[in-house]
N, C-alpha and C positions, 0 to 999 in steps of 0.2 A: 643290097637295098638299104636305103639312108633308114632310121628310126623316123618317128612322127612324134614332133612335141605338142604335147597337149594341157593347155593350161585351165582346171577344171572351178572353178568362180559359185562360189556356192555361200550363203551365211551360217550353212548346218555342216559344220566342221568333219560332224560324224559322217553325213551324207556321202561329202567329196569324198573322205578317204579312203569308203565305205567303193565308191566308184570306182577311184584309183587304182587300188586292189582288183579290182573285178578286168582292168581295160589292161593290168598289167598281164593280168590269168591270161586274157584270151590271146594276145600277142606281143609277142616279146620287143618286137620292135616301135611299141608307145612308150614315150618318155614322160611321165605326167608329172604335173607341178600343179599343188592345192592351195589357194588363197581363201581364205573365208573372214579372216578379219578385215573391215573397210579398210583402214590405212594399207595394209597386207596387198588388200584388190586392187588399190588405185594405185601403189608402187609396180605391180609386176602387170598391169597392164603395161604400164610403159618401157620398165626398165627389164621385163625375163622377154626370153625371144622363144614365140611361142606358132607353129604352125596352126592350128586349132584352140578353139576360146570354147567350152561348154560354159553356158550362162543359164543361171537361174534367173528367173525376172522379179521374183517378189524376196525384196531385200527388208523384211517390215524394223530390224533393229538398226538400218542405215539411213542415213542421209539419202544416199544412190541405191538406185536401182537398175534391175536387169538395162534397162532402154537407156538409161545414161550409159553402162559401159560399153556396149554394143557400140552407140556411136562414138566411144573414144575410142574403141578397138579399129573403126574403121578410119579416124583418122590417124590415128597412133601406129598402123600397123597395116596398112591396105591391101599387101602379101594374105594376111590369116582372114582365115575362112571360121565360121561363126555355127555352133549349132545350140538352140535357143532348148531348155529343157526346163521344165516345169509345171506343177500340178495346177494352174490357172489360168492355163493359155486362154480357155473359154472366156476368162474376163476382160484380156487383153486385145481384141479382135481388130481393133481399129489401130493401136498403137502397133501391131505387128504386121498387117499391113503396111504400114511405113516403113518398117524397117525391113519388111522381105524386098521391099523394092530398092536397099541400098546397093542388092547382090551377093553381099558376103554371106549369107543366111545357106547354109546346105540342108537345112534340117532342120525341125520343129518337132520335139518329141513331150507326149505328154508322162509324167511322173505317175506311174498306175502303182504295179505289182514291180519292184527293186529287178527282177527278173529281166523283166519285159522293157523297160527302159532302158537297162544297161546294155542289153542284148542289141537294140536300136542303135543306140550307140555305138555301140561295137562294129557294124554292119557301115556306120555314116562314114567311119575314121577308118575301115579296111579299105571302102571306095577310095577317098582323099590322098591316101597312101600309096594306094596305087596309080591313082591319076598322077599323083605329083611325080614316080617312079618309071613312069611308063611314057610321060611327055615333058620332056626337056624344054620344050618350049614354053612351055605355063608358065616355069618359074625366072623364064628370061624375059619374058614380057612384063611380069609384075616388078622385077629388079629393075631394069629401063626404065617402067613407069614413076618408080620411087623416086629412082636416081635425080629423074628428072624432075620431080615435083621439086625435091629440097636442093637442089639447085636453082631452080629459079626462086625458092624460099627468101624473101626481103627480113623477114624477122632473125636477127643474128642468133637469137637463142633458140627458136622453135628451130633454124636452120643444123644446130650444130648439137640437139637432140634428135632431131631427125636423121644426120647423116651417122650417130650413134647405133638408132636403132638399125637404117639399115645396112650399118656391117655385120651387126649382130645375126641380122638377115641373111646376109649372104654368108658368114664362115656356118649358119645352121644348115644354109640349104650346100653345102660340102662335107655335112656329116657333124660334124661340130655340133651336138646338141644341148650340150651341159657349160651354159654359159652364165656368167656372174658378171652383175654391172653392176659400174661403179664401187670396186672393193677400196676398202682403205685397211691396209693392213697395220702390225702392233707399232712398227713405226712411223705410220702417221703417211705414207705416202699413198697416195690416191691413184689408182688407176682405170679407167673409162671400162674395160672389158677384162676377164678373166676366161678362157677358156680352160674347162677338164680332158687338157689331152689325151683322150680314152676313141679317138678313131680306131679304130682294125685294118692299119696302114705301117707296114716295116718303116717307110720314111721314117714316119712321124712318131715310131715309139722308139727311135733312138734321139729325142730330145726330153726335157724335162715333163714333169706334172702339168703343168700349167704353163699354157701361152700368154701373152701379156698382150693387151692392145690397147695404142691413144688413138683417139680421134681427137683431131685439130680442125675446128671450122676455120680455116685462112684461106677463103676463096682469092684474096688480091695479095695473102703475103705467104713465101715459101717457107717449107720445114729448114728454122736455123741450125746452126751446130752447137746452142746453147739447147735447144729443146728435144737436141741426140744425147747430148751428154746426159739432161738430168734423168729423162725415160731410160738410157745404160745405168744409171746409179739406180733407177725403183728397180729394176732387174737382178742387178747386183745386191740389194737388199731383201732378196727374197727367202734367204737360208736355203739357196739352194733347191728351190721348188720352180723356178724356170729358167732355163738358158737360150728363151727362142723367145723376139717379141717383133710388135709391129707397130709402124706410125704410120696411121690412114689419113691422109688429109683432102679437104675440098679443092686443094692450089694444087704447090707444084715443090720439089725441093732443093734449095739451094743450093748452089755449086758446091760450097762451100761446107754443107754439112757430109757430100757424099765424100768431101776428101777427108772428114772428123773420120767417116766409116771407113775408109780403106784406111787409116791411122792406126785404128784399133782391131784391125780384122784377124790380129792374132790373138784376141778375146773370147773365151772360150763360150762367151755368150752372144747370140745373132741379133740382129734387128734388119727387118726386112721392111723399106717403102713402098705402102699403097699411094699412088697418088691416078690422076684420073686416066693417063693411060693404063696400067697394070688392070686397075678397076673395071675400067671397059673391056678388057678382057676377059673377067671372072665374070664378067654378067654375061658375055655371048656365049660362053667356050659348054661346049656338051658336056664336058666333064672335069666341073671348077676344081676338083682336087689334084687332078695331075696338072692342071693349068696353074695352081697354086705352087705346085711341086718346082715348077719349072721355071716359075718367079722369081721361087727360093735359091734355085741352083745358078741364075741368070745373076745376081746380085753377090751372092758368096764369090762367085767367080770375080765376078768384076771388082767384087772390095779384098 
């Protein structure tokens, strides 16, 4: 059974962790991530990959509140499911109204006795878990629907945050839960996704700590073999913390760069191409990790 990431949005620091704790007691398989400072909130709405959002709605020390993130969540992230938690629902009736009708709302819980809330919660995220668990289909439909959104996406930057977040999406819903965006490590090289390779897969724990991934929005131009070599050099500059990386891109990739790869295939570090067939695969296939698996072995082989 995959874990469930859960990203718990609160301004009472002690609250969330106070939660965190509690969702971690009751099963083991929630992966939770606490944001309560504003700037904190509005980064990991975007950039942490997160299957469930718990949202407080009265944010009284922020700018934002519960109903501004909710609908960033929903355009940022149309995959994660939303459960609305707070001691004032009663004075929100009308704004929550609207946003139970966006659909992503599982749940509406009010902040009583710490007991009894968490307990609700508990109960929302064991259903969620198991839905996602138990039907392969949910998560191939909302993958498709993404795909498709940020592909017909006209704005080159929303386009190429969008198609960020959803690989981030997709390598979560393969187990992959403990993902870093946007690292830039001591030497200055930036990379779009860090994966904590901690799957429970013999494959995958005979490569390093950490997966590496670019995302390239070049819907009209292909992955070059200028843009293999420098993602093998951030690889190579890792001290030794990943020997497995990927380039995702919205195009296609050059001849030219797959013969850079079969150059260096006696590198004792990989790099494997996403582009939009592979990709369409991991969105239909019932079980993206051994489809993933067999991407890896399709590519080694051939480079």
């Amino acid at each position: 059974m995959n874990s469930l990431s859960v990203l718990i949005i609160d301004d009472e620091k002690i609250q969330a962790e106070s939660l965190a704790k509690a969702l971690n007691r009751a099963n083991d398989n929630f992966f939770t991530i606490i944001a309560s400072d504003e700037k904190d909130i509005l980064s990991k709405i975007e950039y942490s990959y997160y299957d469930v959002a718990i949202v407080d709605l009265r944010m009284s020390k922020y700018q934002t509140n519960g109903f501004k993130i909710i609908e960033s969540i929903r355009e940022i992230n149309p995959f994660a499911k939303v459960i609305v938690a707070s001691a004032y629902t009663g004075e929100y009736i009308s704004e929550l109204t609207q946003v139970l009708s966006y659909g992503n709302i599982i749940g509406v819980v009010d902040k009583e006795s710490f007991d009894k809330f968490s307990g609700q919660i508990i109960n929302l995220l064991d259903a969620r878990n198991e839905e996602l668990n138990s039907n392969p289909d949910i998560s191939i439909q909302s993958l498709r629907d993404a795909y498709s959104k940020l592909k017909n996406e006209n704005d080159t930057y929303r386009k190429g945050l969008m198609f960020e977040y959803f690989i981030s999406n997709l390598f979560g819903q393969m187990g992959f839960n403990k993902i870093i965006n946007r690292v830039i490590d001591k030497s200055r090289n930036e990379v779009d996704l860090a994966i904590r390779n901690e799957i429970n897969d013999g494959f995958f724990q005979k490569f390093k700590q950490y997966i590496l991934i670019e995302c390239k929005n070049k819907p009209d131009d292909g992955i070059s073999k200028n843009d293999f070599i420098i993602f093998q050099n951030k690889i190579k500059n890792t001290n030794g913390l990943s020997d497995l990386g990927i380039i995702a891109t919205t195009g296609y990739i050059k001849k030219t760069t797959f013969l850079e790869a079969l150059r260096e295939s006696g590198d004792i570090r990989k790099i494997v191409f996403l582009s939009n067939p592979e990709i369409d695969k991991l969105i239909n296939s019932q079980n993206r990790i051994e489809t993933f698996k067999e991407i890896i072995d399709s590519q080694i082989k051939d480079n």
